[in-house]
mmCIF file of the C-alpha atoms, coordinates in Angstrom:
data_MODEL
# 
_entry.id   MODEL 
# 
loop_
_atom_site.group_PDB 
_atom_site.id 
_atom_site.type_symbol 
_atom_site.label_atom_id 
_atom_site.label_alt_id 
_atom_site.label_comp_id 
_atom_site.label_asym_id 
_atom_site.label_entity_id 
_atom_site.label_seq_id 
_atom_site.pdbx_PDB_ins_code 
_atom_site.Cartn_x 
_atom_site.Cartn_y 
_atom_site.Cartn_z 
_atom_site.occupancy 
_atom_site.B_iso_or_equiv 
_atom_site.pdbx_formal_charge 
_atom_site.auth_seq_id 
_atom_site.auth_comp_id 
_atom_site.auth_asym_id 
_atom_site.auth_atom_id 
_atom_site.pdbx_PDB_model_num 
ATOM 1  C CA . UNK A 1 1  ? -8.104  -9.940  -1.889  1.00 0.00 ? 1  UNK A CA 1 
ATOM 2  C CA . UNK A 1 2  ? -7.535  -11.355 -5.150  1.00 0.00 ? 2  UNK A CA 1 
ATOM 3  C CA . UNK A 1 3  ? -10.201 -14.392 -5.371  1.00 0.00 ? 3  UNK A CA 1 
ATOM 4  C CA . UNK A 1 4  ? -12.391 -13.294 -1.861  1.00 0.00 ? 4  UNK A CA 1 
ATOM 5  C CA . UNK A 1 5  ? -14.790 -11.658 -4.173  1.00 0.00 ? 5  UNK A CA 1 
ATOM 6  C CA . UNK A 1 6  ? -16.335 -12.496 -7.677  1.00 0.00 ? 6  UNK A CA 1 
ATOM 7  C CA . UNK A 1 7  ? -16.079 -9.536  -10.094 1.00 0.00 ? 7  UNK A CA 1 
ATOM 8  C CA . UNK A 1 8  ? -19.230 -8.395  -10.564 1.00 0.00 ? 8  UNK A CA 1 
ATOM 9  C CA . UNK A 1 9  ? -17.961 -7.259  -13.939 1.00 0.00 ? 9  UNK A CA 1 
ATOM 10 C CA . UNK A 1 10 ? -17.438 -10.347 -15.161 1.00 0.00 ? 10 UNK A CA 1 
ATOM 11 C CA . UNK A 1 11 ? -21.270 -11.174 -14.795 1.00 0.00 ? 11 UNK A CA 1 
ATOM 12 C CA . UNK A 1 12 ? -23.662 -9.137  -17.750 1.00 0.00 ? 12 UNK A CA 1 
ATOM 13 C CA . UNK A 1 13 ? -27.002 -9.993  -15.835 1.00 0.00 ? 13 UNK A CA 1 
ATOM 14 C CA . UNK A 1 14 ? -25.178 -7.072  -13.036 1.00 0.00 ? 14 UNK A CA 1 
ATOM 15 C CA . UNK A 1 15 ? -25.785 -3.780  -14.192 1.00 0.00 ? 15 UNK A CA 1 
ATOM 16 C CA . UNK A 1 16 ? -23.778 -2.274  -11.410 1.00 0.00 ? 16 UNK A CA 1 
ATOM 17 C CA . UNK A 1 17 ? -21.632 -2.692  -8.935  1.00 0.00 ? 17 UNK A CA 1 
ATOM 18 C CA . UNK A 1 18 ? -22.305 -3.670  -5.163  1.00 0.00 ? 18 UNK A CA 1 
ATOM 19 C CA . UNK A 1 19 ? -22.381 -0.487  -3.023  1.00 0.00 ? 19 UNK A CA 1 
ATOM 20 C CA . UNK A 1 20 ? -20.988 -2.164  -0.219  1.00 0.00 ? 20 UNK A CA 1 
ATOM 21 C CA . UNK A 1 21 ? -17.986 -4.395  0.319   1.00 0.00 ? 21 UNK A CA 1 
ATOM 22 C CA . UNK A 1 22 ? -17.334 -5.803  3.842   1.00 0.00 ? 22 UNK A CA 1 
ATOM 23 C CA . UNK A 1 23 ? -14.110 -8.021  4.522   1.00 0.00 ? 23 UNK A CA 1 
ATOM 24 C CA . UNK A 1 24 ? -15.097 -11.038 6.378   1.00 0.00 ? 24 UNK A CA 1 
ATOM 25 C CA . UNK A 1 25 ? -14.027 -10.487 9.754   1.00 0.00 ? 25 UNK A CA 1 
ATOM 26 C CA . UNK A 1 26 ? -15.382 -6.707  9.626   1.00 0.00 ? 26 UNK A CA 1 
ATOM 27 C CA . UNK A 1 27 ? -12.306 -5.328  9.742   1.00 0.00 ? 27 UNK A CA 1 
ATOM 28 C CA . UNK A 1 28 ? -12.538 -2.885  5.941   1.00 0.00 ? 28 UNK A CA 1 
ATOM 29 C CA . UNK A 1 29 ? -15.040 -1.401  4.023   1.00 0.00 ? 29 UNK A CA 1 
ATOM 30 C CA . UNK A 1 30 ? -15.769 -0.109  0.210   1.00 0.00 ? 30 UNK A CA 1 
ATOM 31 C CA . UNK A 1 31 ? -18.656 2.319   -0.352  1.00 0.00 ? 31 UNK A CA 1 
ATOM 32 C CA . UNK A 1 32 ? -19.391 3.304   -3.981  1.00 0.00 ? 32 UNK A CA 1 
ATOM 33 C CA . UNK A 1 33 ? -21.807 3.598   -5.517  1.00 0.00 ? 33 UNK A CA 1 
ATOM 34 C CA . UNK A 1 34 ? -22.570 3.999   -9.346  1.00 0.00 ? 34 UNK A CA 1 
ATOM 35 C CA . UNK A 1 35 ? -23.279 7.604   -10.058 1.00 0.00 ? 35 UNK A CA 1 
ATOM 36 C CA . UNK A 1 36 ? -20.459 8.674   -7.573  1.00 0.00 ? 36 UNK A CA 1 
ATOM 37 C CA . UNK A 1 37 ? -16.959 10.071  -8.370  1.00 0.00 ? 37 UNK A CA 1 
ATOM 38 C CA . UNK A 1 38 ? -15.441 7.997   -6.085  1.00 0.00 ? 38 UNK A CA 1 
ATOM 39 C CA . UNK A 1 39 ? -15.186 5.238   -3.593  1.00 0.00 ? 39 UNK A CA 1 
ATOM 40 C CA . UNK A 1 40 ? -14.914 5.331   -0.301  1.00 0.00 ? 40 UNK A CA 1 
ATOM 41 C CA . UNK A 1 41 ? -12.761 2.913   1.786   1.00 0.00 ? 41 UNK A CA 1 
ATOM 42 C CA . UNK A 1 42 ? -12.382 2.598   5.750   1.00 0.00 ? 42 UNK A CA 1 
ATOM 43 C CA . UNK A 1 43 ? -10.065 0.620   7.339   1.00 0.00 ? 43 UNK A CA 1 
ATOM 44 C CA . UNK A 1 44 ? -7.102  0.526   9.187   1.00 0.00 ? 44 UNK A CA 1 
ATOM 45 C CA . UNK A 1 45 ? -4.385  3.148   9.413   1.00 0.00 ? 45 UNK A CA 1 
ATOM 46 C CA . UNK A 1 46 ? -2.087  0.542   7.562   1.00 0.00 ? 46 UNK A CA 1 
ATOM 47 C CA . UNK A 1 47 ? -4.657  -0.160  5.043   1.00 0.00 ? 47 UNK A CA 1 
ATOM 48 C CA . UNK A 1 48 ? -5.298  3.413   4.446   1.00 0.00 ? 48 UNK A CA 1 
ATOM 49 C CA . UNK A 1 49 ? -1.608  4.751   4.562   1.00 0.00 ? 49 UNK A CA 1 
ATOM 50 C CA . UNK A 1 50 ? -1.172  1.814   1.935   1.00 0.00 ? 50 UNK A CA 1 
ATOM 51 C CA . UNK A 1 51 ? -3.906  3.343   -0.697  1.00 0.00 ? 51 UNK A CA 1 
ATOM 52 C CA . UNK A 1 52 ? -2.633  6.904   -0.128  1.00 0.00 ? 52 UNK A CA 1 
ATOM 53 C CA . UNK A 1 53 ? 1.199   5.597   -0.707  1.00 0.00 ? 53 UNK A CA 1 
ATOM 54 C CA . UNK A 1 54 ? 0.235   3.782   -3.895  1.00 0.00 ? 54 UNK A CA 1 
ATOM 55 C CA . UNK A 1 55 ? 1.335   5.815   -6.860  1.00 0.00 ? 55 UNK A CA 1 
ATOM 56 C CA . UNK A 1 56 ? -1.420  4.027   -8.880  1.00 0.00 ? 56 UNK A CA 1 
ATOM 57 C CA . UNK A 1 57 ? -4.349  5.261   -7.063  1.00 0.00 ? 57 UNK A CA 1 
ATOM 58 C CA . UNK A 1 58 ? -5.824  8.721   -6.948  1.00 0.00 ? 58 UNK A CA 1 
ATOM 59 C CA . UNK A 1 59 ? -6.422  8.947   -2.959  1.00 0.00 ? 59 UNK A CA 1 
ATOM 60 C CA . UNK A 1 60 ? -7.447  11.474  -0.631  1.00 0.00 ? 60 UNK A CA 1 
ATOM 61 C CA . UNK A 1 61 ? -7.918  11.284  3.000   1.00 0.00 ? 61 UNK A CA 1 
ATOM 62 C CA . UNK A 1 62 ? -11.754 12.926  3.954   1.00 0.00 ? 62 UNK A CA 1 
ATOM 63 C CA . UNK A 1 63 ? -11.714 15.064  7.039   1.00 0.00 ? 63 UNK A CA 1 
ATOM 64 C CA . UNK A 1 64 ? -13.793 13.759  10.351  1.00 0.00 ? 64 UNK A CA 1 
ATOM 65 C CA . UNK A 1 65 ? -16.794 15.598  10.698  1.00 0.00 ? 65 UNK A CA 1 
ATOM 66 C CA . UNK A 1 66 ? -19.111 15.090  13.880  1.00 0.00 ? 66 UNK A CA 1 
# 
């Protein structure tokens, strides 16, 4: 992903980050949002079995609710 996105962080006129990241062809999304604890990703079982395998990122997998 490295270069898909401009950091928002590198820009002072943004006083947050975006709440929503889509990738282009709809396949993954980030949800965060500034006063939340965390971030919210969905994806892919790949993608997701990647972020809970990394040993550098604090990941949980939310239960399906209906």
């Amino acid at each position: 992903m490295t270069g898909d996105a401009p950091s928002p962080f590198d820009n002072p006129d943004v006083l947050y980050t975006p709440s929503n990241l889509w990738a282009t062809d709809r396949s993954w999304v980030v949800c965060t949002d500034y006063d939340l604890w965390g971030t919210k990703v969905c994806g892919s079982r790949p993608l997701i079995e990647a972020l809970l395998g990394d040993p550098e990122i604090e990941a949980v997998r939310l239960p399906w609710t209906s």
